[in-house]
C-alpha positions as CSV (number, residue, x, y, z in Angstrom):
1,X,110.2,119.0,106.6
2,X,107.2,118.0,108.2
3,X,103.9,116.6,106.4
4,X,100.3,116.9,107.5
5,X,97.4,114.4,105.8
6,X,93.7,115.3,106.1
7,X,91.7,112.5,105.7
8,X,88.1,111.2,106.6
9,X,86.2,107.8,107.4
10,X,83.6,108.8,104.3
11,X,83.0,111.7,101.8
12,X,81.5,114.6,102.9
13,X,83.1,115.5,106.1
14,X,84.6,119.0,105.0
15,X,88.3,117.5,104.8
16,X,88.5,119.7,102.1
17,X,87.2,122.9,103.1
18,X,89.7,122.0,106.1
19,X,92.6,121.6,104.4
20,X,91.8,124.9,101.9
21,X,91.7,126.9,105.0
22,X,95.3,125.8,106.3
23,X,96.5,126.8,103.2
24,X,95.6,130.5,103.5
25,X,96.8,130.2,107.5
26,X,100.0,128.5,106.9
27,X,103.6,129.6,105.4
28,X,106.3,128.2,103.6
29,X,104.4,125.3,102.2
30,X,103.2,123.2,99.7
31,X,99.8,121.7,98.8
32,X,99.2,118.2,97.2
33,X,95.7,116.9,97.0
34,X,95.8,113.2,96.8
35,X,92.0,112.3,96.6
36,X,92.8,111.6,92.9
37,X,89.8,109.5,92.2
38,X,87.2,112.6,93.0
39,X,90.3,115.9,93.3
40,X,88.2,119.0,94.1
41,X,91.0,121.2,96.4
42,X,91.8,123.0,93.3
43,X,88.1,123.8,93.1
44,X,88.7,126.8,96.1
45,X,92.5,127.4,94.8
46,X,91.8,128.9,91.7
47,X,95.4,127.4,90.5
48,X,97.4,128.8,87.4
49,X,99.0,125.0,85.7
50,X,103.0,125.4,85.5
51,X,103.3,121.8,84.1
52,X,102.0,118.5,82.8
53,X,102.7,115.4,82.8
54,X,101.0,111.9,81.8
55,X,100.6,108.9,84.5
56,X,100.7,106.1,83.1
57,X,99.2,102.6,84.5
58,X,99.4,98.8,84.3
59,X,99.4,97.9,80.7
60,X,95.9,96.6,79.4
61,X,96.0,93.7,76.2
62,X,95.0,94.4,73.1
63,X,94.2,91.2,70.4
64,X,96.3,90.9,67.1
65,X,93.8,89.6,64.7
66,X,95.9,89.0,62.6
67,X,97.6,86.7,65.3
68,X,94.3,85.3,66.7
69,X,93.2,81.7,65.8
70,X,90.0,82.2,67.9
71,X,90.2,79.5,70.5
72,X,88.7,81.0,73.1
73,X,91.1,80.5,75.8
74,X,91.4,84.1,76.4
75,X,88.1,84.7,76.9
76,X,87.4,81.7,79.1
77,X,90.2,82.8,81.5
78,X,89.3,86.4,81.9
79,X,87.0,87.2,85.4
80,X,86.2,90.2,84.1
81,X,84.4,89.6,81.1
82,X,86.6,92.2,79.0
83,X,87.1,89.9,75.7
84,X,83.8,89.9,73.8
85,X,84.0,89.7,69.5
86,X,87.3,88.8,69.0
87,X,88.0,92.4,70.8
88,X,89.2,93.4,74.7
89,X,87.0,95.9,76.2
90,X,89.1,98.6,77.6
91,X,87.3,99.6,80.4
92,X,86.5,96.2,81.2
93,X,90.2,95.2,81.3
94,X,92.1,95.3,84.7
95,X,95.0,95.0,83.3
96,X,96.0,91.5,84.8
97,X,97.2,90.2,81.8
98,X,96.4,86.4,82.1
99,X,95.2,86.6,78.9
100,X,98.5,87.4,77.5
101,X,100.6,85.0,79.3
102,X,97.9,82.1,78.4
103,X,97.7,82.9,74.7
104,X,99.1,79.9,72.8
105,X,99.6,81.4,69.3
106,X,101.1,84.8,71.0
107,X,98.0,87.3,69.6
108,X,97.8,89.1,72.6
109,X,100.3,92.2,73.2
110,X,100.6,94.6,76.0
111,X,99.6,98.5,75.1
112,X,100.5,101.4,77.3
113,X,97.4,102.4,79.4
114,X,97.5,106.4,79.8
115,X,95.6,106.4,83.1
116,X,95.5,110.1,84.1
117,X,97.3,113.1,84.8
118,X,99.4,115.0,87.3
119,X,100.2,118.6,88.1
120,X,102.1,121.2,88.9
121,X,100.8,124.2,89.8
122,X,100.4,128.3,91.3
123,X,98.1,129.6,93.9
124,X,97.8,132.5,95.6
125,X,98.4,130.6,98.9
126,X,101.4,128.4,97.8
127,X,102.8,125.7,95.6
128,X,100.1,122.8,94.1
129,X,100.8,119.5,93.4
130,X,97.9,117.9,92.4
131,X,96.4,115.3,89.4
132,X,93.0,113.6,87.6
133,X,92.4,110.0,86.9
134,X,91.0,109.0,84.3
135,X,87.7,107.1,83.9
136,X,87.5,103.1,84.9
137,X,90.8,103.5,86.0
138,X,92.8,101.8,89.0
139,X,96.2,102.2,90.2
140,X,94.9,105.6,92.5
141,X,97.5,104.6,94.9
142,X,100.2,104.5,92.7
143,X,99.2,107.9,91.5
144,X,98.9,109.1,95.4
145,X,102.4,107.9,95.9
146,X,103.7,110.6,92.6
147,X,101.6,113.5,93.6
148,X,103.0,113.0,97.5
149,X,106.6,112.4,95.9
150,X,106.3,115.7,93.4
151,X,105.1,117.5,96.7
152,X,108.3,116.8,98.4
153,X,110.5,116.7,95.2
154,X,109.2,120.3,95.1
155,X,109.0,121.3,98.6
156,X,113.0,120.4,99.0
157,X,113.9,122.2,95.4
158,X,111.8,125.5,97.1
159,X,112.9,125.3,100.7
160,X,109.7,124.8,101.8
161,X,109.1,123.1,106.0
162,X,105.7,122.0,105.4
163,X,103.5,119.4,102.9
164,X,99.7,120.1,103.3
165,X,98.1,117.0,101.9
166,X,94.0,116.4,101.7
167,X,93.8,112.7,101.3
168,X,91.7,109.9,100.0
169,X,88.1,109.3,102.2
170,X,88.0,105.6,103.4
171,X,90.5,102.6,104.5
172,X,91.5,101.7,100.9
173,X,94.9,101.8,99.0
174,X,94.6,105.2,98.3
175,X,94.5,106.0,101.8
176,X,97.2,103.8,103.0
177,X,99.3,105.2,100.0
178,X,98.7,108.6,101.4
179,X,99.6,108.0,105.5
180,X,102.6,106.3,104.6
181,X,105.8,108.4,106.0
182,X,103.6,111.5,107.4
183,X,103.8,113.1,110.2
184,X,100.6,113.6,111.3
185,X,97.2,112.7,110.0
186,X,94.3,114.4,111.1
187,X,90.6,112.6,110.8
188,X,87.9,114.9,110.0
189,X,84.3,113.5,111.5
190,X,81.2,114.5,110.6
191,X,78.6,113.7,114.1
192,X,76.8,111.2,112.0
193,X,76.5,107.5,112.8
194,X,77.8,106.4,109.3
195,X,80.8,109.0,110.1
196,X,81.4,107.7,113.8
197,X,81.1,103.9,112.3
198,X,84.1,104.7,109.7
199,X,86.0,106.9,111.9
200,X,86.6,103.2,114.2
201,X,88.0,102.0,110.8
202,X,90.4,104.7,110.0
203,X,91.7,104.9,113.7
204,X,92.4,101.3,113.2
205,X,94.3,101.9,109.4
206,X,96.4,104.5,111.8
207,X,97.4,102.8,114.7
208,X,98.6,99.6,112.4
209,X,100.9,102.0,110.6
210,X,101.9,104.0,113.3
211,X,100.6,107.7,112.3
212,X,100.3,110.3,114.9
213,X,96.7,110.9,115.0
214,X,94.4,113.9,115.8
215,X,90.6,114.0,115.4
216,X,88.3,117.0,114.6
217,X,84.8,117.0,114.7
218,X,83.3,119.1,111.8
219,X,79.2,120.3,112.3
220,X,79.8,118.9,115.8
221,X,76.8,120.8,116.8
222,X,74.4,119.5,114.1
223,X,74.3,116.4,116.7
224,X,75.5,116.7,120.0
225,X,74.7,113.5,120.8
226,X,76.8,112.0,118.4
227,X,79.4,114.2,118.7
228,X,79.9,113.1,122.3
229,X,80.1,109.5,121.7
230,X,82.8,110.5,118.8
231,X,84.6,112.0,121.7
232,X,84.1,109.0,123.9
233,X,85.1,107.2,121.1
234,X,88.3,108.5,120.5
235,X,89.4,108.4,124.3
236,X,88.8,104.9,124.2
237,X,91.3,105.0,121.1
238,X,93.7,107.4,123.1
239,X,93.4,109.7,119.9
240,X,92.6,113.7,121.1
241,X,90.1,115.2,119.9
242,X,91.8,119.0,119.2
243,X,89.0,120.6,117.3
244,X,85.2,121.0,116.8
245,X,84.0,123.2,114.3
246,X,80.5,124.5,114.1
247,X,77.9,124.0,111.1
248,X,77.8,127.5,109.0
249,X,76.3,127.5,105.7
250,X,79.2,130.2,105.0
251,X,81.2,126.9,103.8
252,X,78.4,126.2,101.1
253,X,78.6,129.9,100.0
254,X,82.4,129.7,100.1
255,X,82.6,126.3,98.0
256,X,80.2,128.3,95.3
257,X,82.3,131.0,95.3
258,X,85.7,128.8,94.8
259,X,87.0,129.9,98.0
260,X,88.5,128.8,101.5
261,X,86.0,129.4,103.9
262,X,88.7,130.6,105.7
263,X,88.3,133.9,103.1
264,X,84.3,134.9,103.5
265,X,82.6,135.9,106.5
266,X,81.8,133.2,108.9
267,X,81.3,131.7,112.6
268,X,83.4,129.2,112.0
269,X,87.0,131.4,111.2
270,X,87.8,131.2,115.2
271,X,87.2,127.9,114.8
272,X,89.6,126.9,112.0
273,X,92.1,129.0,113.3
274,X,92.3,127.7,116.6
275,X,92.1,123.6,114.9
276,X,95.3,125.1,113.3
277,X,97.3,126.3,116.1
278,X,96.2,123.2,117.7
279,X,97.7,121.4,114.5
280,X,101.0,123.6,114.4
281,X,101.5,122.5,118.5
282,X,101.1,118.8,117.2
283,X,103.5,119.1,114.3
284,X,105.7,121.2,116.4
285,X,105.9,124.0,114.1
């Protein structure tokens, strides 16, 4: 079984768009979008839910009043300013429990912190593993690491060679929750010097955990300027650039429509479905 990550310095890129297209183009496969703190893949999958379940994260504190002698401890300890009235502020609370530990008449308890949800689902183009965090929540990269184990779980129960995987934007734990184990993580750039600038960092977060690494240049024409020194770039990095796809506003229409652009008349089909075949070579499927 072999996995492929889409992932991007920043937001924006078309990562995406990307990775909804190589689910129409592929076969035996299964999706998972792990860019649980802003999921929009099932968006342009139009996917039918087969199951449920609850993730649950670190445990927040709760104050037994009847417990509470008011001595302020708790509150003094807390960095995050969560314990106001007597009462901890959910969304203020990171869950670090000092508060609990430090307690001297034992008024603090630890409460189950339902922190979002993950998936299971049907599309047209294949299997769905995907999820939702909830709001002022952390623990994303625990919740990555489910989603991408429920993708293989299910790939292996349906005999399925391939995990399709959009990933997290950015260098964060998220990200590095998401590479860890794949097979082949391809960087979608955007020829914008905020893109180029973050693309340095990701091609950094890769070569420290030892991912195979491709590069494709989305809009590339938009700025051929920039798109040349992302090129320059990544032969200084020794990373190949093995696709540049042209700016279309067909991807707009298609995102409106909740579809792959990969499904609606556009100038850049030829040049998804040659970043693929370049992909498949990489993979070695």
């Amino acid at each position: 079984m072999k996995e492929l990550t889409v992932i991007s310095g920043k937001g924006g890129t078309g990562k995406t768009s990307i990775a909804a297209s190589f689910a129409v183009l592929a076969g035996n496969h299964v999706l998972a979008d792990c860019d649980v703190d802003a999921a929009n893949l099932h968006l342009l999958l139009a996917p039918e839910i087969e199951s449920r379940q609850n993730f649950w994260g670190m445990p927040r504190a709760e104050i037994v009043t009847e417990k509470c002698t008011d001595c302020g401890l708790c509150r003094e300890l807390c960095r995050f300013g969560a314990i106001k009235g007597g009462q901890v502020d959910m969304l203020a609370c990171e869950g670090c429990l000092v508060c609990y530990h430090a307690c001297p008449a034992g008024a603090i308890r630890q409460v189950e912190n339902l922190a979002g949800v993950w998936y299971i689902s049907r599309t047209r183009y294949g299997p769905f593993v995907h999820a939702r965090l909830g709001i002022a929540q952390d623990n994303s990269g625990k919740l990555v690491a489910e989603v991408r184990r429920q993708a293989r779980k299910l790939a292996e129960k349906e005999g399925k060679s391939l995990i399709i995987t959009d990933g997290p934007p950015g260098i964060g734990c998220p990200v590095i929750s998401a590479l860890g184990g794949t097979d082949l993580a391809l960087v979608v750039v955007e020829p914008t010097l905020s893109s180029l600038h973050d693309l340095g960092r990701v091609l950094q977060l890769t070569e420290h955990f030892g991912v195979k690494t491709v590069v494709c240049i989305n809009k590339w024409d938009l700025d051929r300027k920039i798109s040349r020194q992302v090129e320059n770039a990544c032969r200084d990095a020794g990373v190949p650039v093995i696709g540049r796809i042209g700016y279309d506003p067909a991807v707009t229409v298609a995102a409106r429509e909740g579809k792959p652009v990969i499904r609606v008349p556009s100038t850049v089909a030829e040049d998804i479905v040659s970043l693929w075949a370049c992909v498949q070579k990489e993979l070695g499927i």
